[in-house]
N, C-alpha and C positions, 0 to 999 in steps of 0.2 A: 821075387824082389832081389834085386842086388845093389847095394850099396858102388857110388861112384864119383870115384872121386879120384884125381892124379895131381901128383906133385906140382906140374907146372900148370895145372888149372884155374887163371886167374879170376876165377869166381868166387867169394866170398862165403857161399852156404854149399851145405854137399847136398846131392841130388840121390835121388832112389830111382831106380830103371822100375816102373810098370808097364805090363800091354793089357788096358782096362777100355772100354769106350769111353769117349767123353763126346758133349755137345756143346757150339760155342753160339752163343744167340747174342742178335746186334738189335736192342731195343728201337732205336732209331728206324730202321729200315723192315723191322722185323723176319728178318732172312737167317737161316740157321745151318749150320755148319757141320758135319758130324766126322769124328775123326779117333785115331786111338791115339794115348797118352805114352809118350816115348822116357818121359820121366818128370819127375817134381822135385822142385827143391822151397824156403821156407817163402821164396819170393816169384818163383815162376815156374813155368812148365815151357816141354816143348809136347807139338802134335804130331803126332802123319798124316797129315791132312787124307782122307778118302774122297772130297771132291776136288774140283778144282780151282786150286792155288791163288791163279791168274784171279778170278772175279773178288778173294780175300785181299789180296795182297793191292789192285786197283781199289774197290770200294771199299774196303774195312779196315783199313788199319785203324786203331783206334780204342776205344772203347768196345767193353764185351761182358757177357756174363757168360759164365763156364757154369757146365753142372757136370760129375763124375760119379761114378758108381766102382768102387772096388767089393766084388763079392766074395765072399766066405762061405766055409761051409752051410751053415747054417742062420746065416743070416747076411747085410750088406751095408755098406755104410757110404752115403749119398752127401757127397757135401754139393749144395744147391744155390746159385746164386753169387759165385766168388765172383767178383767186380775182376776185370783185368784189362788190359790192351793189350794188343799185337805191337810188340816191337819188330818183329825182321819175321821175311818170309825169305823163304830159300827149298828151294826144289820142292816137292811135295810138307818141309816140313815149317810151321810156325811155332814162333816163340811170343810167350805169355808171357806178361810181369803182373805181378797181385797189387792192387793197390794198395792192401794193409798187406802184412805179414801172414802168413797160414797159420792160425792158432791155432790147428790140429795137428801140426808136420811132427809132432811128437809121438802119434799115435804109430807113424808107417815105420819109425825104428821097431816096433815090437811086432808089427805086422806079419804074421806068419803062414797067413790062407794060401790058398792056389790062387795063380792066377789065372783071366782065362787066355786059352790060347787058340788062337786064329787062324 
């Protein structure tokens, strides 16, 4: 985990760099997405998308449920069902907005496991 954040970074919340999987599921259509988490902040994330882009960024912009998995040694912590949308796709990567704020983003400051790596 690294903390990221620069002085002329006109975004409001600072973000935590993860390489964790995540899955992004479109209830609507029921089509599901699988991709890894480039990082999170209290209001969105961005992906690397693993599929491709083109059929997200055409049919999905929108609405979306995320689910994420960060493991720990000995145990994992699942947050399941975060509501979001796809604001902007760009080359392999998409950006998520939370519809509420992440009432857990307090936990990844003390987050100290491995991540895994790919």
């Amino acid at each position: 985990m690294q903390f990221k954040q620069n002085i002329d970074d006109k975004r409001k919340s600072v973000r935590f760099d993860f390489r964790v999987p995540i899955r992004i599921s479109y209830p609507k259509t029921d089509r599901v997405f699988k991709g890894v988490l480039v990082n999170l902040s209290v209001h969105g994330m961005l992906v690397d998308l693993q599929d491709d882009i083109t059929n997200v960024a055409v049919d999905h912009m929108g609405s979306c449920s995320v689910r994420v998995i960060f493991p720990g040694k000995g145990s994992r912590l699942m947050i399941d069902e975060l509501e979001s949308t796809v604001v902007s796709c760009n080359n392999n990567m998409l950006a998520l907005k939370f519809s509420e704020p992440l009432e857990w983003f307090l936990l990844f400051s003390v987050y100290k496991s491995k991540q895994v790596n790919e």
